[in-house]
C-alpha positions in Angstrom: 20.6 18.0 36.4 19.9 19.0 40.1 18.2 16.2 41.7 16.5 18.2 44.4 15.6 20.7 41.7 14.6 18.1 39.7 12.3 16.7 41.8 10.9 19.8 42.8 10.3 20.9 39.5 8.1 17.7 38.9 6.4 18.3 42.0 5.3 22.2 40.6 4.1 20.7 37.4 1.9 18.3 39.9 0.7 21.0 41.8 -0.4 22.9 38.2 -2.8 19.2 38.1 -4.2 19.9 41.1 -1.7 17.5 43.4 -2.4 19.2 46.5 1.4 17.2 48.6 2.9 19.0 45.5 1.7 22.1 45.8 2.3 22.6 49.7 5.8 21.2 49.2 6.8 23.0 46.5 5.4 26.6 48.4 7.1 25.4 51.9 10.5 24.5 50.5 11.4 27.9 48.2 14.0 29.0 50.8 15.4 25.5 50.3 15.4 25.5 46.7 16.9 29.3 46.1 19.5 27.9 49.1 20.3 24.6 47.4 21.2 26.9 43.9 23.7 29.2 45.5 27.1 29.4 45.1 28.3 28.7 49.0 25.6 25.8 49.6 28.3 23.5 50.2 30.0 25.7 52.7 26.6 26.2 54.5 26.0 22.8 54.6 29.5 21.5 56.2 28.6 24.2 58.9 24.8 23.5 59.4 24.7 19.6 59.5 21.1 20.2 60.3 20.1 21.8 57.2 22.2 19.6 55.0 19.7 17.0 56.7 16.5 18.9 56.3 17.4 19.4 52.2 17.8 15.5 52.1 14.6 14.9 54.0 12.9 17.3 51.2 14.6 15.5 48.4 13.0 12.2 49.2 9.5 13.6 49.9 9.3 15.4 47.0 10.6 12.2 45.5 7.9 10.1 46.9 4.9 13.2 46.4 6.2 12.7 43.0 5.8 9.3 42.5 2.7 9.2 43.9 1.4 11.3 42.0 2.5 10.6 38.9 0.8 7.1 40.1 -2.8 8.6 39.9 -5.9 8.8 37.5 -5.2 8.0 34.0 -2.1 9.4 33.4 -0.4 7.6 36.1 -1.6 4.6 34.6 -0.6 5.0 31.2 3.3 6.0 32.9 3.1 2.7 34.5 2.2 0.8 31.8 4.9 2.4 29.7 7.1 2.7 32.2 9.8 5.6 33.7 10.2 7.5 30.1 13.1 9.4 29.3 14.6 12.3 27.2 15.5 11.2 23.7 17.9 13.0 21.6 17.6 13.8 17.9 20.1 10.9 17.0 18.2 8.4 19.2 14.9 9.5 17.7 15.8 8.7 13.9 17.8 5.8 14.8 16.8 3.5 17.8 14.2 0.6 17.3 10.8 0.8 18.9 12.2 -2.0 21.0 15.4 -0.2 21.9 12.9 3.2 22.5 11.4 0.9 25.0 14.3 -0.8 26.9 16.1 2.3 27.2 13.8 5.6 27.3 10.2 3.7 28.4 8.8 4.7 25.1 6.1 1.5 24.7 6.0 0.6 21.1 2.6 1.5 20.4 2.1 1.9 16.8 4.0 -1.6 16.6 1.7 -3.6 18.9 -1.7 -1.8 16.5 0.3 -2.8 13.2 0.8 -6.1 14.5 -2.9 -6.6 16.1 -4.1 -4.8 12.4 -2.2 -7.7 10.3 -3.7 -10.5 12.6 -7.5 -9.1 12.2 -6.4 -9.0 8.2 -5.5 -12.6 8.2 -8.4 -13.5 10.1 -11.0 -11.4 8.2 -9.0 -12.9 5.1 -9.4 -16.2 6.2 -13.4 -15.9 7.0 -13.8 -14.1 3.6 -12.2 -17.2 1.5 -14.2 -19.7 3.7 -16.9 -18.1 4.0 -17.7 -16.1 0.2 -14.8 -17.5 -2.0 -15.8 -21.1 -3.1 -19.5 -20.5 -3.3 -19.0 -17.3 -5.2 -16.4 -19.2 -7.5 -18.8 -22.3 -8.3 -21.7 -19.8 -9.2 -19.7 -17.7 -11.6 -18.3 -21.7 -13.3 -21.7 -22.6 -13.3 -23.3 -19.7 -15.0 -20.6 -19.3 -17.3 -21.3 -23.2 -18.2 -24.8 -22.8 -18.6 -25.3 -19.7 -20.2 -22.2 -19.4 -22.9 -22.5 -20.5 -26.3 -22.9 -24.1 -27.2 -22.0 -24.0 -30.9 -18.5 -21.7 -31.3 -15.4 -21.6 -33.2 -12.1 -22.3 -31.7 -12.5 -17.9 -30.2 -15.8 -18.5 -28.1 -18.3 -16.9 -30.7 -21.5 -17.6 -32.9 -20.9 -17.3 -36.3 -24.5 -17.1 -38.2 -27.3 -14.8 -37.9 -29.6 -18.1 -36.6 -27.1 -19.3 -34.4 -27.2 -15.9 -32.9 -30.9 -16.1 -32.7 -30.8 -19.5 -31.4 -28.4 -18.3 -28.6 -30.9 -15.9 -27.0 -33.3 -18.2 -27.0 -31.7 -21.4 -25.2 -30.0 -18.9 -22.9 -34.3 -18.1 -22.0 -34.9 -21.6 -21.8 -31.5 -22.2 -19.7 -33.0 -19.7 -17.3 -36.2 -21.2 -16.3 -34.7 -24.8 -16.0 -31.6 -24.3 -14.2 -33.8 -24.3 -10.4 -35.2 -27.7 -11.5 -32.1 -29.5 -13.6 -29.3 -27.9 -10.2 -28.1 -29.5 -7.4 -27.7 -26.2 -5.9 -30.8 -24.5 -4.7 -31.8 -21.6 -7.5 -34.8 -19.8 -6.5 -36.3 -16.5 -9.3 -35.8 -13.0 -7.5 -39.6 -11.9 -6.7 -40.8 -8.2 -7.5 -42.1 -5.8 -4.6 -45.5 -7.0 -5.7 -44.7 -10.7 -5.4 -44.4 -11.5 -8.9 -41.6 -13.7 -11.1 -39.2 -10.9 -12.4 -39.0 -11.9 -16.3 -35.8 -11.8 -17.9 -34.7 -8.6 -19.9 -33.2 -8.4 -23.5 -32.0 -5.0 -24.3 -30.9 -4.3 -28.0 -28.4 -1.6 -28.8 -29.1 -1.0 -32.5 -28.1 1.3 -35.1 -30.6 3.9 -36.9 -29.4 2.9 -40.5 -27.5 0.7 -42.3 -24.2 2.1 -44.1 -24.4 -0.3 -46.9 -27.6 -1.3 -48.4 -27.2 -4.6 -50.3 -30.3 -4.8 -52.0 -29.6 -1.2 -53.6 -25.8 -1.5 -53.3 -24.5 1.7 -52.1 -23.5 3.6 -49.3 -25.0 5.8 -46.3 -22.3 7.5 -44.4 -24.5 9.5 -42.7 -23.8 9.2 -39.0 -25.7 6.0 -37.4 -27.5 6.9 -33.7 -27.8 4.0 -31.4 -31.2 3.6 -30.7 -31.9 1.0 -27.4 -34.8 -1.3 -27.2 -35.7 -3.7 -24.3 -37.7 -6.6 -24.2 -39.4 -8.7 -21.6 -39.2 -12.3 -21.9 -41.1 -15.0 -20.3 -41.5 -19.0 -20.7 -43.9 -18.6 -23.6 -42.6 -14.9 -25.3 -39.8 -14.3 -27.3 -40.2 -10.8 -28.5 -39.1 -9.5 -31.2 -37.6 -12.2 -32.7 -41.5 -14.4 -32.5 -43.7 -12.9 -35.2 -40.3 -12.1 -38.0 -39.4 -13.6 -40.8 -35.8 -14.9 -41.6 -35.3 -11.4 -43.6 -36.4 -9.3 -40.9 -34.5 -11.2 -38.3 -31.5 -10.5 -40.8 -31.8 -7.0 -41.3 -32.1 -6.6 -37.5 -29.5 -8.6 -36.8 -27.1 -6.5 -39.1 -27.9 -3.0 -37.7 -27.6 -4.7 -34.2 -24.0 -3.4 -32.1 -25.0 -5.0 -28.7 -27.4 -7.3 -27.5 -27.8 -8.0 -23.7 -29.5 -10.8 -21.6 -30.1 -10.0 -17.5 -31.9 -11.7 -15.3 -31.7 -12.5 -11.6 -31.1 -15.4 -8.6 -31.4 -16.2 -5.1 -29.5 -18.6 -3.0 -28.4 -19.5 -0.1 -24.6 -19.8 0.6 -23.2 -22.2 3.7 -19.6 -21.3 5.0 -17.6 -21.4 8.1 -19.2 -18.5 9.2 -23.2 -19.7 8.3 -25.9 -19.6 6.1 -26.2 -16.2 4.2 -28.7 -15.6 1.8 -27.3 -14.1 -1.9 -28.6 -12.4 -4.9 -26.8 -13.1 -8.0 -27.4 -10.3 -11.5 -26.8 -12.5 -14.2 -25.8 -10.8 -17.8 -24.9 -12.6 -21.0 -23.6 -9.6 -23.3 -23.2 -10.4 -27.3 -20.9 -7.9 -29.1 -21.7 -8.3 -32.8 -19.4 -5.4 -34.1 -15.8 -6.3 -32.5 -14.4 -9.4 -34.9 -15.8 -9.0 -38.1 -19.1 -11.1 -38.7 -18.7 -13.2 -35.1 -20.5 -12.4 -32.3 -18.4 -12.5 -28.7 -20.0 -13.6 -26.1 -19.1 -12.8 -22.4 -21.5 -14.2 -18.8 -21.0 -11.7 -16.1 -22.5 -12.3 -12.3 -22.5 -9.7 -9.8 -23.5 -11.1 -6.3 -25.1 -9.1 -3.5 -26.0 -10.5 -0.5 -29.7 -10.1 1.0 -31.0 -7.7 3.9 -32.6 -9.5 6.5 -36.0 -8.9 5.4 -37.0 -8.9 1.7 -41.1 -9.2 1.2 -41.8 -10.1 4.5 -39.0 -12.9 4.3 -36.3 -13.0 7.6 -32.7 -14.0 6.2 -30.9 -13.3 8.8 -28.2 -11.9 7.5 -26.7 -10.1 10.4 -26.7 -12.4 12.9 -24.9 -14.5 10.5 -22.1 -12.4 9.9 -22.0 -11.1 13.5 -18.6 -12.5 13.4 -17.3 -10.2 10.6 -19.4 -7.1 11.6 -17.1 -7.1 15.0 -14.2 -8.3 13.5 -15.3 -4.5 10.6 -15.8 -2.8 13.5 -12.5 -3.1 15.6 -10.5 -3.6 12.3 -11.9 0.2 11.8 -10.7 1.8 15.3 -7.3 -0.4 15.4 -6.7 1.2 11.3 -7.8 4.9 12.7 -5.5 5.0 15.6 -2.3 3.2 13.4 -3.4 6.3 11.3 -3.1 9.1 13.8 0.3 7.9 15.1 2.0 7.8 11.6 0.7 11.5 10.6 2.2 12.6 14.0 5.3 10.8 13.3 5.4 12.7 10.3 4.9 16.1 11.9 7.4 14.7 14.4 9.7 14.0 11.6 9.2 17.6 10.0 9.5 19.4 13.4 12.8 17.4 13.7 14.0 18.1 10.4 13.8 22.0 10.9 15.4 21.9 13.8 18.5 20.2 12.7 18.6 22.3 9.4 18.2 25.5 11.8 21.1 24.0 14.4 23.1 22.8 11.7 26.7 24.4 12.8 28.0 27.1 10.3 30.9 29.0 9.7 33.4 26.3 10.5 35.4 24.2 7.7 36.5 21.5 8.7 39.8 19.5 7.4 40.2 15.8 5.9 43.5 15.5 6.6 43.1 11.8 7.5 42.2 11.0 4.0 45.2 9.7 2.4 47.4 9.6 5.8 48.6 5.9 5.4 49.4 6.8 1.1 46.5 4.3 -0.2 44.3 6.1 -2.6 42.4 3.5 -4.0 39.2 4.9 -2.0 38.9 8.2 -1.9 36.9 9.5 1.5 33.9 11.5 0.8 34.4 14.8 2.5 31.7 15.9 5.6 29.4 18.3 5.0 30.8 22.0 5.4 26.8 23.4 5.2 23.8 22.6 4.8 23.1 22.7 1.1 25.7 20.2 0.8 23.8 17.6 2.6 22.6 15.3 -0.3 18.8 15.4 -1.0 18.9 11.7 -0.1 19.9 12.3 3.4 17.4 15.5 4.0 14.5 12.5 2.9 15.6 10.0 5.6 14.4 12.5 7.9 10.6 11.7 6.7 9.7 7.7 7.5 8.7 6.3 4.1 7.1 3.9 6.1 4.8 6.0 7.6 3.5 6.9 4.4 3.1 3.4 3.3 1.1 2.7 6.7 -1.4 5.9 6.3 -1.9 4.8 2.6 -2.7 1.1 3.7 -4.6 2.0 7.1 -6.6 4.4 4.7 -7.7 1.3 2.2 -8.3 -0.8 5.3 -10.9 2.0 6.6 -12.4 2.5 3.1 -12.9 -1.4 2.8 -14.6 -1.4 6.5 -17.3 1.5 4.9 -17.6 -0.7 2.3 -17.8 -4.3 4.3 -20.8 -2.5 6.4 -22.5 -1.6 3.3 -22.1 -4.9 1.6 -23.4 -7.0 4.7 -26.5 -4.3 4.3 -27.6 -5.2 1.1 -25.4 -3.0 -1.1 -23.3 -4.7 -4.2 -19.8 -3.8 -3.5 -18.7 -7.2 -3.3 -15.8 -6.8 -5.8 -14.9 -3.1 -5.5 -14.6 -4.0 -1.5 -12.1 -6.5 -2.2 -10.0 -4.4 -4.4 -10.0 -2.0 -2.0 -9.3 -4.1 0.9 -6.5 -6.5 -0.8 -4.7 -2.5 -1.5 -4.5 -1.8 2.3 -3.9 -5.3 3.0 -0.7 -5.1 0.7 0.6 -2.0 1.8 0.0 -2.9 5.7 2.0 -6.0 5.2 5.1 -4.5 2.8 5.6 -1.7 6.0 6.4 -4.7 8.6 9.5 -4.3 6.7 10.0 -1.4 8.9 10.7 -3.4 11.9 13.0 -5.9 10.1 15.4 -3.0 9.1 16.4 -2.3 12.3 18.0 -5.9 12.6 21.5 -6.4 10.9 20.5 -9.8 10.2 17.5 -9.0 8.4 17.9 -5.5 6.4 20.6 -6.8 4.2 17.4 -7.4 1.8 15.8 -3.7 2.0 19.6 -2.5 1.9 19.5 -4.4 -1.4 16.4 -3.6 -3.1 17.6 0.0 -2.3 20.5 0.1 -3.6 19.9 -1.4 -6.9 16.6 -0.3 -7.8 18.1 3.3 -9.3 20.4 1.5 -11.6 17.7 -1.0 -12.5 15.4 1.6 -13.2 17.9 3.3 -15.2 18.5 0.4 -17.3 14.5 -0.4 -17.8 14.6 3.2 -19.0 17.6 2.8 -21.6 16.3 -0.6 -23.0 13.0 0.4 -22.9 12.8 2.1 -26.6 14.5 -1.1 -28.4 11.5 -3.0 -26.6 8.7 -0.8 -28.1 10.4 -1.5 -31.4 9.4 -5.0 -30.9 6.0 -4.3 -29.3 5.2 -2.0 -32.5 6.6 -4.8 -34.9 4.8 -7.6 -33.6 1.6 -5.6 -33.6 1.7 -4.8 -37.3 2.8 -7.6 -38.4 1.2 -10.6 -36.5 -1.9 -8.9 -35.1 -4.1 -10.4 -38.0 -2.7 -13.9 -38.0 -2.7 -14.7 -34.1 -4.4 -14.2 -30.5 -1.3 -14.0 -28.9 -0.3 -11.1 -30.9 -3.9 -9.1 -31.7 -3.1 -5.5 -29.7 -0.5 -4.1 -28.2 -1.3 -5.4 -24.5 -1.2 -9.5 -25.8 1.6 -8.4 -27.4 3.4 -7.1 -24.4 2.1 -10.3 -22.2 3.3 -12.6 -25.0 6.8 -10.8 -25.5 7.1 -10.7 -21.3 6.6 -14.4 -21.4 9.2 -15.5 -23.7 11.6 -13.0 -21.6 11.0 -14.8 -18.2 11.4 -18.4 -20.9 7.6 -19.4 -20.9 5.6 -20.4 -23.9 8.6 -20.2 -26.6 8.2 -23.1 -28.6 4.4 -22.5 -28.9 4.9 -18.9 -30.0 7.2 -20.5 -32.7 5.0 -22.7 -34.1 1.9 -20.3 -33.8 3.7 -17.7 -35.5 5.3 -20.1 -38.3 2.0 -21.5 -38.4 -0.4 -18.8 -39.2 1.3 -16.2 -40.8 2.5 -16.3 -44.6 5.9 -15.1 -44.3 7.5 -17.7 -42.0 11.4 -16.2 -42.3 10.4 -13.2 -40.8 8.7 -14.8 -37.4 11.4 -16.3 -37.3 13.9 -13.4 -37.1 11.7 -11.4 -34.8 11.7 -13.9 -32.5 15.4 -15.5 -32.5 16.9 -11.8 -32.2 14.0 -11.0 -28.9 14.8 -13.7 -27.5 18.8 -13.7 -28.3 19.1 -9.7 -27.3 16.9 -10.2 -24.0 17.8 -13.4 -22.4 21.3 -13.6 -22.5 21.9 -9.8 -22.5 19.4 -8.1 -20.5 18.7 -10.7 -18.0 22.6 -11.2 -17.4 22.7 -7.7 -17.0 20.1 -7.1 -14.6 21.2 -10.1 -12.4 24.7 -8.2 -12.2 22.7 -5.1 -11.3 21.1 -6.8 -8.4 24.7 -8.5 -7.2 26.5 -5.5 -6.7 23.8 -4.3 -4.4 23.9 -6.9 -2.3 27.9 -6.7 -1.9 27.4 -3.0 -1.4 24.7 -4.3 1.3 26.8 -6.7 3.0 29.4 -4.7 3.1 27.4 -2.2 4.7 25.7 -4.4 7.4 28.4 -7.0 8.2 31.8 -5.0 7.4 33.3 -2.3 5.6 34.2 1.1 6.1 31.0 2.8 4.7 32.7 6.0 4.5 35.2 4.5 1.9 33.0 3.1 -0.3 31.5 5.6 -3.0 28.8 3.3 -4.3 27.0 3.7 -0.6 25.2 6.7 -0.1 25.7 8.6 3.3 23.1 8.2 5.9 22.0 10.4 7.9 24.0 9.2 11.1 27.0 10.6 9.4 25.2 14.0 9.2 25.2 13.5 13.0 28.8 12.8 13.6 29.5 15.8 11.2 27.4 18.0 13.4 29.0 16.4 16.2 32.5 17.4 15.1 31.9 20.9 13.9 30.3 21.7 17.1 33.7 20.1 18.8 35.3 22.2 16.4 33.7 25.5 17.3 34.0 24.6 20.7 37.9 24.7 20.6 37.9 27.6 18.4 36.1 29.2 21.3 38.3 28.0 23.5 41.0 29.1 21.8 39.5 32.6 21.4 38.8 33.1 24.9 42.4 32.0 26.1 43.7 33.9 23.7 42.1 36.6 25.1 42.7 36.1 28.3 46.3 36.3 27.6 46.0 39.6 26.1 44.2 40.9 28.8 46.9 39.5 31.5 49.6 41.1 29.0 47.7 44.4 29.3 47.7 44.4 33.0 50.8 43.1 33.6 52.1 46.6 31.2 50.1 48.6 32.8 51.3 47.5 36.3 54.5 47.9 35.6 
């Protein structure tokens, strides 16, 4: 703590960076230094005024050759900018704010200023995307779901008849060629390298045999391979089904499993950000073997946008999207640096984490005598920790930042969504994938800015909350969980045949998750009264569901989530937290018990040395005598 020491010492590191003032001050003053550490310093300097004089004179210069060159090159810069940084203790580390790092120690909050410049580049990028791909994207996948599903269905969306089915394939051919001239969007047919219209491609997934013949009525169970045939079709061919004959179109129908219609589009999209020019992949896929003599029939699109040059063509696709490319780019450094600084707050946290467990005081107990000193037992203290391996598991995980994870996980996404961005805006369909990927990191990024609100009192009473009940809640989801099965399973078997809403077991778990939240009831009533022939029991099912779930469970789980939040605010705004059993210790109370027991084996010591110091002045004292 000497400051002439001090300063000294800085200038010797300055002179190990080349500082040439530090160097020659820090070789010209040794005989100051070794006279400034001895133990009659103060007696030389009452009678040498002079040299008292000449040690202050040093101080300040090696002050000032400090200071100055702290100030150069890029080191001195980045000091500046953070400002005169401090020593932080262990406590201060786990505990203070990145705002309270910087007000008191000159830590600058860095990874707070990248997380927050990270979530404005996500809102913008988010913003561009929606303006600039959303509503064109959208209105392509309406209108090719428009055009190109069935016209004649049942009440489930499929063709019932074998020349309905045929019929289908062949207006979906016709729908092909005249949506560019009946649209008032601009459709344009994808070219081939060589310049040509591509034609549009029917693939049939077919079955060797059939396993019942019905002219010779009986039975093949020999196993079936699935044989694959494509087709090209044009304006004026419709292979196979041109040259056959009502039977044959029958008997290929009925071996048929799958039957699939692709062909392509270009367009050209206009958004905030500019034109871009798009291919869209168009399949219509007819599954005849799923629902029992219908055929289901389901339009997929998958969009890709267009290289600048395509047969000699300019697009001008990058210039366009210039904008986003720089937005990628800087998006990708901000998302590698956040990166960096949480894995080294993690090593930070593990480094700090063996050190306390290896400094952790032992061999002193250490008395609650306090506990029940004023006769009120009606909250028992918890006793401090007497060793380590009594420190809960709970508090040995505050050590490691939670949030930190969450932020590598999210700033991971984000980077794999930039790869992916750069690939998409080069011609490479991972339109959907990329947004997947980049709404992941996105959430993730924006759930850790919880982080920061934490260290308000105002504002953590919610994460205090959500902490505190979410063990008991899960608890309960894990103790009600079999008597919901038993309704999943019911509903299932029984209902599956007669209704949409209850046809596997994941529309039976949306359906039975509805009428828990109170949506749809009536209509599952009456659909279930409806369509299946035993009305009584529908109705039992569902009275006791709803009954058990909404006035029980619900009610339950509300009181759950309320006695968090009183344990909450008792913790933030009031309440001894040390009294109250339903809050977990922190780890600033494995501090404070570190704090004492080192207090405590400091008096101990104390103790032990005056003891023996009396013994020894006994001793003498005897043997003077």
């Amino acid at each position: 703590p000497d400051p002439l020491a001090g300063a000294l010492a800085d200038g010797a590191t300055d002179a190990s960076d080349g500082t040439v003032s530090g160097a020659s001050l820090f070789s010209n003053n040794m005989e100051a230094i070794k006279l400034r550490t001895t133990s009659d310093y103060n007696q030389q300097r009452q009678s040498s005024p002079a040299l008292a004089r000449d040690v202050q004179v040093l101080s300040q210069r090696a002050a000032n050759s400090t200071d100055k060159a702290r100030d150069g090159g890029f080191r001195g810069f980045i000091r500046t900018f953070r400002g005169k940084s401090s020593h932080m203790t262990t406590r201060e580390t786990m505990t203070l704010s990145p705002w309270q790092k910087w007000s008191k120690h000159g830590r600058f909050p860095t990874k707070f200023v990248i997380h927050s410049l990270s979530l404005i580049l996500l809102i913008v990028q988010v913003y561009l995307i929606s303006g600039q791909f959303t509503p064109y994207m959208r209105g392509a996948l309406h209108t090719f779901k428009a055009k190109f599903s069935p016209m004649e269905t049942d009440i489930q969306g499929v063709v019932m008849t074998v020349d309905q089915f045929v019929k289908e394939i062949d207006r979906t051919r016709q729908e092909y060629y005249k949506l560019p001239e009946e649209s008032v969007r601009q459709w344009a047919f994808v070219d081939s390298d060589d310049g040509t219209e591509l034609p549009i491609t029917l693939t049939l997934y077919k079955h060797s045999h059939l396993y019942y013949n019905a002219t010779g009525k009986y039975y093949n169970w020999k196993p079936a391979r699935l044989i694959e045939e494509e087709y090209s079709l044009n304006r004026d061919a419709f292979p196979p089904f041109d040259d056959m004959s009502d039977d044959e179109k029958t008997t290929l129908v009925h071996v048929l499993r799958r039957a699939t219609v692709k062909f392509a589009y270009s367009s050209v999209q206009i958004g905030v950000v500019g034109p871009v020019a798009t291919r869209w992949d168009v399949t219509v896929d007819h599954d005849l073997q799923s629902d029992g003599g219908q055929v289901a029939t389901k339009v997929y699109a998958r969009e890709t946008i267009i290289a600048d040059t395509v047969g000699g063509r300019n697009f001008g696709a990058s210039d366009t999207l210039f904008i986003l490319s720089a937005l990628n780019i800087t998006q990708l450094v901000l998302c590698s640096i956040h990166i960096m600084l949480n894995i080294k707050e993690l090593i930070r946290d593990w480094l700090l984490f063996r050190q306390v467990r290896r400094e952790f005081p032992k061999g002193v107990m250490l008395d609650d005598d306090d506990d029940n000193a004023d006769g009120d037992d009606s909250h028992v203290r918890k006793r401090p920790y007497t060793s380590w391996n009594n420190v809960p598991m709970d508090v040995k995980l505050q050590f490691f930042n939670t949030w930190a994870i969450c932020n590598i996980f999210g700033n991971a996404f984000v980077i794999v969504s930039c790869i992916l961005n750069y690939a998409m805006v080069n011609g490479h369909s991972v339109s959907q994938f990329y947004n997947i990927v980049f709404a992941t990191g996105s959430f993730f990024l924006c759930c850790s800015v919880l982080r920061y609100l934490n260290y308000s009192q105002q504002l953590k009473a919610l994460a205090i909350t959500v902490k505190l009940s979410s063990a008991r809640a899960t608890r309960m989801l894990v103790s009600i969980l079999p008597i919901y099965m038993g309704y999943l399973l019911f509903g299932v078997l029984v209902f599956s045949r007669f209704t949409d809403r209850f046809r596997d077991t994941t529309n039976t778990a949306v359906s039975l998750f509805a009428m828990l939240n109170g949506d749809d009831i009536h209509p599952t009533f009456d659909d279930l009264g409806d369509n299946t022939p035993y009305s009584w029991i529908s109705r039992v099912y569902l009275f006791t569901f709803v009954v058990f779930f909404i006035t029980t469970i619900l009610n339950i789980f509300i009181f759950v989530v309320e006695d968090g939040f009183l344990a909450a605010k008792e913790l933030v705004w009031g309440g001894d937290i040390l009294k109250k059993s339903r809050i977990p210790f922190n780890v600033n109370e494995l501090f404070d018990t570190m704090e004492q027991r080192l207090q405590a084996q400091q008096q101990l010591h104390e103790q032990q040395q005056q003891s023996t110091n009396a013994t020894t002045t006994t001793t003498t004292t005897t043997a003077t005598t």
